[in-house]
Structures are given as C-alpha cells and as structure tokens.
C-alpha positions in Angstrom: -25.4 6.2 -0.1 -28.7 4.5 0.9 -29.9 4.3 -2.8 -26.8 1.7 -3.4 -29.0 -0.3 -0.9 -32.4 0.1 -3.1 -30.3 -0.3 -6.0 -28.6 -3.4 -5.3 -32.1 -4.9 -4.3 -33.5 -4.3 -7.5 -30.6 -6.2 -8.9 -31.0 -9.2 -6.7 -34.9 -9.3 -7.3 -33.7 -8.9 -11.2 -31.3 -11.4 -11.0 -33.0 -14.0 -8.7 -36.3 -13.8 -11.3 -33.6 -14.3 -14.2 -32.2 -17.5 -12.3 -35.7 -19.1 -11.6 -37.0 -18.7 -15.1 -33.4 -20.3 -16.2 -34.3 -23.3 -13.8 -37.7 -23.7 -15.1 -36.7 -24.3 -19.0 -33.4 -26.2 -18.1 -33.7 -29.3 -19.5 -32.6 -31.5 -16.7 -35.2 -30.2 -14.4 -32.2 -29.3 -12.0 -32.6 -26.3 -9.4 -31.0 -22.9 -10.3 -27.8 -22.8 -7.8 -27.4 -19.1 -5.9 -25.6 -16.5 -7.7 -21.7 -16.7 -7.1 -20.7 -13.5 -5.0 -18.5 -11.6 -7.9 -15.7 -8.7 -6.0 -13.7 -6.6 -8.0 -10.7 -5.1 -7.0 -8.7 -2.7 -9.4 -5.5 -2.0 -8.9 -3.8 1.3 -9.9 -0.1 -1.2 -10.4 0.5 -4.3 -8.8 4.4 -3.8 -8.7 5.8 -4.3 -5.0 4.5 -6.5 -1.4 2.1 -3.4 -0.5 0.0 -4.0 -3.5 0.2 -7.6 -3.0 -0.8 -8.1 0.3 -3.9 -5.8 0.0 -4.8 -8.1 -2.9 -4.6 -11.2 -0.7 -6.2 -9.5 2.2 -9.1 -8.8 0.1 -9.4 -12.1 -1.5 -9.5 -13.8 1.9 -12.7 -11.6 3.5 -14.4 -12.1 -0.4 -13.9 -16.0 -0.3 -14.8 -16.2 2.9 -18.2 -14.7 2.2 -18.6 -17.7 -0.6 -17.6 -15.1 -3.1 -14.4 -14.8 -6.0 -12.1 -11.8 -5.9 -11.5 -10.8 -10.0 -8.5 -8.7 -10.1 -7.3 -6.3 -12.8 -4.2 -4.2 -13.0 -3.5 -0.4 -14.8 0.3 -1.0 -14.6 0.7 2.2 -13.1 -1.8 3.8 -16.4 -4.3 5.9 -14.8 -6.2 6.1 -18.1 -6.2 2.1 -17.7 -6.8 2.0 -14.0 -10.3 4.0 -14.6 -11.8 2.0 -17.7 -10.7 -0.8 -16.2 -12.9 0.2 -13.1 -15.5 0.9 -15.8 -15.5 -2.1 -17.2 -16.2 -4.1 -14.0 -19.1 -1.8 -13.4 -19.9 -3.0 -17.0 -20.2 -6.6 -16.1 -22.0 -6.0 -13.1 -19.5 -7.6 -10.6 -21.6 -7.1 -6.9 -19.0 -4.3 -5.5 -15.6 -3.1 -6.6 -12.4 -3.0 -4.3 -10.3 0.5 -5.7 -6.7 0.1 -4.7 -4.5 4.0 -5.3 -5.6 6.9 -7.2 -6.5 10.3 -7.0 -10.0 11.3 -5.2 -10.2 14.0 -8.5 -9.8 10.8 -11.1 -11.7 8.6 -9.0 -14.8 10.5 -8.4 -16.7 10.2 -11.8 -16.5 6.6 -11.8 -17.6 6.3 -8.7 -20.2 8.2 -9.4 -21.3 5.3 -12.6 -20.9 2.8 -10.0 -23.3 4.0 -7.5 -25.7 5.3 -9.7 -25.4 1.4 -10.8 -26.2 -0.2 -7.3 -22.6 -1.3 -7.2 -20.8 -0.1 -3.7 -17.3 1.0 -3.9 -14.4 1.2 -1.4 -11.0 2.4 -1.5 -7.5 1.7 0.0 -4.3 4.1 -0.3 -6.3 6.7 -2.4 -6.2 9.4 1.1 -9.5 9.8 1.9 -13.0 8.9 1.1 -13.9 10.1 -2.4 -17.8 10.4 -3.4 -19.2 7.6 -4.1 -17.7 5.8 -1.8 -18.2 3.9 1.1 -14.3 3.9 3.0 -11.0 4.7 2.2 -8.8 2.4 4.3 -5.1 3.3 4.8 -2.1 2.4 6.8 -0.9 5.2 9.5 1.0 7.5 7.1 0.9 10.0 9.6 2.2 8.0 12.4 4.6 6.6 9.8 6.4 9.4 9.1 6.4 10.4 12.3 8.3 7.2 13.3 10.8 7.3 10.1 11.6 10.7 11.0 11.9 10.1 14.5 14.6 7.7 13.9 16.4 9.8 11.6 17.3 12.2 13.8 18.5 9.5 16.4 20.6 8.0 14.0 22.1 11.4 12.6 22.3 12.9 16.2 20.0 15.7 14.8 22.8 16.8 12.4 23.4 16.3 8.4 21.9 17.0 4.9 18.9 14.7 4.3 17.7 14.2 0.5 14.0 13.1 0.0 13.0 11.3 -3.6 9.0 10.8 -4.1 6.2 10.4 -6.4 4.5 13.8 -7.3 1.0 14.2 -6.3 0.3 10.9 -5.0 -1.7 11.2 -2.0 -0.6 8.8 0.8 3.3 9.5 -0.3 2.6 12.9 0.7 1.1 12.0 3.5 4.3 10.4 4.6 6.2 13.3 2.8 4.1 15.9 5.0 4.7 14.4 8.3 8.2 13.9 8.2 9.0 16.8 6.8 7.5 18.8 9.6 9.5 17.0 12.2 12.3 17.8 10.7 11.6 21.3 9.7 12.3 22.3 13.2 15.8 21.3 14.0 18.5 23.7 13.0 21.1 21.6 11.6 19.2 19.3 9.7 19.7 20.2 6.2 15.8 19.1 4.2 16.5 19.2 0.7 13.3 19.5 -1.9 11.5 16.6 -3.2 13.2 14.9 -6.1 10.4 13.8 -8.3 10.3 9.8 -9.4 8.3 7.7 -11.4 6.5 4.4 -10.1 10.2 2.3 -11.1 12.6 1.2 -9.4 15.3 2.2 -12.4 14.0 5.4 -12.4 14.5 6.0 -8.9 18.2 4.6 -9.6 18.6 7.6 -12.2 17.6 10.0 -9.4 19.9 9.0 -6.8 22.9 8.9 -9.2 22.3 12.4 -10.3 22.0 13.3 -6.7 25.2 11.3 -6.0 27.1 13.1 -8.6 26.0 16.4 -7.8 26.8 16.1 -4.3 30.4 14.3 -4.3 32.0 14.6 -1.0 31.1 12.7 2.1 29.6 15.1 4.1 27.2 16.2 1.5 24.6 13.7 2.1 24.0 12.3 5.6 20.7 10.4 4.6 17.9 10.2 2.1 14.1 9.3 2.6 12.3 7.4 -0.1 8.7 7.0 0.0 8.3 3.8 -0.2 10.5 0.5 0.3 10.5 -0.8 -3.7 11.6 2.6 -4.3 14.5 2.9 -2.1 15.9 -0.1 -3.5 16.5 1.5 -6.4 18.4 3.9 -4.3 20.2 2.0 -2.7 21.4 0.3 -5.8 22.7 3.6 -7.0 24.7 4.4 -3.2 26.2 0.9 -3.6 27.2 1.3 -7.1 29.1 4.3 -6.2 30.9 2.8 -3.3 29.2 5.5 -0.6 27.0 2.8 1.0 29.3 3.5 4.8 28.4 7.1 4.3 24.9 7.0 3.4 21.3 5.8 5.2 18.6 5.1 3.6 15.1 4.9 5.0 11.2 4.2 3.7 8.2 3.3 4.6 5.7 -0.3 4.0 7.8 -3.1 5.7 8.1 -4.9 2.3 10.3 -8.2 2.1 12.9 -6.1 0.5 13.2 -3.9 3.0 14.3 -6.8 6.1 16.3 -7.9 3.1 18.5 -5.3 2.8 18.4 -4.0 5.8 20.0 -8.0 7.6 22.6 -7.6 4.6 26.3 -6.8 5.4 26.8 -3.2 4.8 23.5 -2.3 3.6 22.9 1.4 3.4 19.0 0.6 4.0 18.8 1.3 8.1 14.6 1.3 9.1 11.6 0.8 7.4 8.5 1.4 8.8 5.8 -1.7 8.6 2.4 -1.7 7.7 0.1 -4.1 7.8 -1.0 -4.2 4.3 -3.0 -7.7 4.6 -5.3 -5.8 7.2 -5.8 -2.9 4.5 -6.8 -4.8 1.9 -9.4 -7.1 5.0 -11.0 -3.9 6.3 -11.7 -2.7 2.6 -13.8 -6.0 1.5 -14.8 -5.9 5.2 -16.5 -2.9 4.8 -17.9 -3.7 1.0 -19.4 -7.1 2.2 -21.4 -5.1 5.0 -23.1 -3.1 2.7 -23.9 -6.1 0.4 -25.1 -7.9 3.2 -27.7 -5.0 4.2 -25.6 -2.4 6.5 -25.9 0.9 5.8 -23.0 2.1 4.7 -23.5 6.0 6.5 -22.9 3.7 9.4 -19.1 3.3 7.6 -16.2 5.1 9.0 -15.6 8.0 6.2 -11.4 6.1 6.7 -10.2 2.6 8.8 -7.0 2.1 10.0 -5.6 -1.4 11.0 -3.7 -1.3 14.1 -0.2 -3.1 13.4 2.8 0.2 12.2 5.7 -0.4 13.8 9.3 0.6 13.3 12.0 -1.6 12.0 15.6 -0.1 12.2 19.2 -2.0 12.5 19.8 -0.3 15.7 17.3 -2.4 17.5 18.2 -5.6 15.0 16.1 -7.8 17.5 12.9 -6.3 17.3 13.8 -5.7 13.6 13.5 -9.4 13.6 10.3 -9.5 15.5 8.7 -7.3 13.1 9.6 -8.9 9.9 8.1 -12.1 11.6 5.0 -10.5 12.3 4.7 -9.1 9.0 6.1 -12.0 6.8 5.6 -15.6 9.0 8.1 -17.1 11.4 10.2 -18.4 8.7 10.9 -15.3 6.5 14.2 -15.8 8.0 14.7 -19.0 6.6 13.1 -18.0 3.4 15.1 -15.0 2.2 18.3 -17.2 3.6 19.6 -15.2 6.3 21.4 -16.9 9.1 19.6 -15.3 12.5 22.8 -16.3 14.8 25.2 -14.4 12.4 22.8 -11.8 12.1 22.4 -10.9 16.0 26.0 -11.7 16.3 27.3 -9.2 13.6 24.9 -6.3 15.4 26.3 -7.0 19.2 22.8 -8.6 19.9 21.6 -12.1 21.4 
C-alpha cells in the first residue's frame, strides 16, 4: 500500500502546479486558495439508522479535516454500488469511504483506485479486501453472542426459534454464525434454517407470514431472529397482523430507533436488540482514510477496527434498555419518539 503514498504525492505536486499557474493568469491577480479536501463515501443502500449514522460519522471526521463528504447511494444495486465507486475514482475525489459489499465484488475496484493514488476503506463489508486500507465493523461476533444469550434466558432454553436473513451478506452472517453456534448446543432448542430475505422491509413481511401460516399453532414458534432491526419490523408487522404478537419474540441486531420503538410499545413482540455504535463506524473509517492522506502509512492500519460501545437492550432490564437508547440516540429520544418514561417503567414493574 505504500505506492498510494507516492501516488497521491504526484497528485498533490500535479494539482498544486495546476492551481499556481491558474493564479498567475487570473485576472484579478488574487492567490489560488488550497484545494478543498473531496471524501467519497459510497453506500451499497442508505435504507435504515445503520447506514445513516455511518454516513454522519464519516462526514464529521471529513469536515473536521476542512474537507466535504460527497455521498452516493446503489439502492441496494450492486452493479450501481461499483460504477458508482468507479465514478468517484473518475473524478478524482482524494479517498473513498465503501460502506457494505462483498470482498469478491469489491476487490477490482479497489484495485483502479489504488493503482489511481486514491486510498480506500471499508465499513460492514467483513474484512479488509485488497486494496484497502481497513474494514471497520461493529462486534458481530460479540453481537450474536449477546442476542443469543438472551434468547435462551427468555425461552428458559426451550422452544422452536425461526431465523430470516439476507443470503451471502457478510456481517449478517457473521451475526448468523455466532448465534447459531450458541444455540446449536442446547437440546431443546429447536434452530430452524435460514429463511432467505431481500434488503425490504415488505419482503421480510412476506417471509414471516408464510412462516406464520405454515406453523399455526402456538407452540410452533417460540421466537424468531432477524438480522437486522429494519428487518424485523417487517416481522413484526406480520406477528401483529396475525394476532400472535403474546406468543411470539422477536429479536435483531443494530440498536436502530425502531428497535427502542417497538420494543417501549404496549405488547410489542420485539423484546432485545443489540446496539451498535454505528456513528463510531463510520469515525474510525474516515479516521483511518485521513491518516493515510495526511502521510501515515497505512501498513501501520489495523487490517479491521472496532469501536467499543455493543451493548444489549432487552425489555426484561427496561431500565438499562432506556439507558442504551439514550446513549445511542441523545437524552431526549424519549421525548422524541413520544414515549412517556413514568408509564414505561411503571408498566414493566421498574422505577
């Protein structure tokens, strides 16, 4: 990764001899300001709080630097994602910020970008992929260790659990992998296969009804893990819809506002989420970039960062459930999403 360095001076010197022959025929005689710091960040979908919050995270380490954060979304396209990546490299933007993917899609245009002098990092995409500096990523494996742990607490070990993911996206199987093997080991815990979704929330709906229909009776579905918390709203939609939601618990993984919003309503099926901190993903990614613009050498680079905040969220601990989404969302997320604190605690037995 060194020749990103030499690259990227050779741009500079380019760029600085471009701006002082600009100055010198400008007809006001005025100086040639510095170049604007330009950061891309592509973004696989921009559809739910985890995709949002890595976005501002970003933006606030790019601006900080003096720089402007240019954001572009494949709405969920992978096709779109990549020449959208492309076309950043294109216009010569000083590094690129890659939010989801595949390392196997990924690699060939990371490969353009550092042949280009442009330095790369990734979040959510698993690991680093050629051509990059990082890939930075919340704690799926301590996530699904801490959904799952639940789980079993809240089902007293006992009861057939349904699972409903994205194929073949990396940090969902993460999650998938993890909480799987917890529960792999107890004997009457019932793991169903993965029912395939798409990235939609209607789709997901689709899913659960057909599981809903197919497994009628009360005692045919204890619980059901979705991958992430958009998704499971979906879900949960469909267990409402069918009037199941006292027999039913529904669990994911991000600590999205829709998450502490269904989980404080009234006879929610949604019981624990587990929270991420998103913002910190998306700081630690530009973090990492504007190092390597700035002259650090980016084998110095962790290969994957972690920021330190994941930490359960479950209406049998409504308190700290509280605590959470205040760490997560601000002091008054509360008063935001209009939900009365007092009644809350009061309706859980708390104080």
């Amino acid at each position: 990764m060194k020749d990103i360095i030499a690259n990227m001076a050779k741009r500079i010197s380019a760029t600085a001899c471009l701006g002082l022959a600009v100055a010198v025929v400008l007809s006001s005689g005025s100086v040639a300001g510095e170049k604007k710091l330009v950061i891309g960040m592509a973004v696989r979908e921009i559809t739910n709080d985890f995709n949002r919050t890595i976005i501002e995270g970003g933006r606030k380490v790019v601006e900080e630097n003096g720089g402007e954060l240019v954001v572009t979304d494949g709405n969920a396209d992978i096709r779109k994602h990549i020449d959208n990546i492309s076309n950043l490299i294109t216009k010569q933007v000083d590094g690129v910020i890659v939010q989801l993917g595949e390392p196997s899609q990924l690699v060939s245009v990371f490969e353009k970008a550092k042949a280009a002098g442009i330095p790369v990092s990734s979040t959510s995409v698993g690991q680093r992929t050629p051509g990059c500096i990082t890939d930075v990523n919340g704690d799926e494996e301590l996530s699904g260790m801490l959904l799952g742990r639940q789980l079993l607490n809240d089902l007293n070990a006992k009861g057939r659990v349904f699972m409903i993911s994205v194929p073949g996206a990396p940090v969902l199987e993460k999650r998938l992998r993890v909480f799987r093997a917890l529960l792999a080991g107890y004997e009457n815990i019932w793991l169903s296969d993965v029912y395939p979704t798409q990235h939609s929330v209607t789709d997901t709906l689709n899913v659960m009804q057909n599981i809903l229909t197919a497994n009628p009776n009360k005692e045919d579905i204890a619980a059901v893990f979705v991958t992430y918390d958009l998704l499971a709203s979906g879900a949960v939609q469909a267990i409402k819809n069918a009037g199941r939601e006292k027999d039913i618990k529904v669990y994911s993984i991000d600590g999205d506002k829709i998450a502490f919003q269904m989980m404080f309503e009234e006879d929610n099926p949604f019981v624990a989420t587990v929270s991420q901190d998103t913002y910190g993903v998306g700081v630690l990614a530009a973090q990492a970039l504007m190092d390597v613009i700035h002259g650090k050498d980016p084998e110095t680079i962790p290969a994957a960062l972690y920021p330190d905040d994941t930490l359960l969220a479950s209406n049998t601990n409504i308190k700290k459930a509280v605590e959470v989404a205040r760490r997560k969302w601000g002091e008054n997320c509360l008063e935001e999403w209009e939900i009365d604190e007092a009644e809350l605690l009061d309706r859980y037995g708390e104080k």
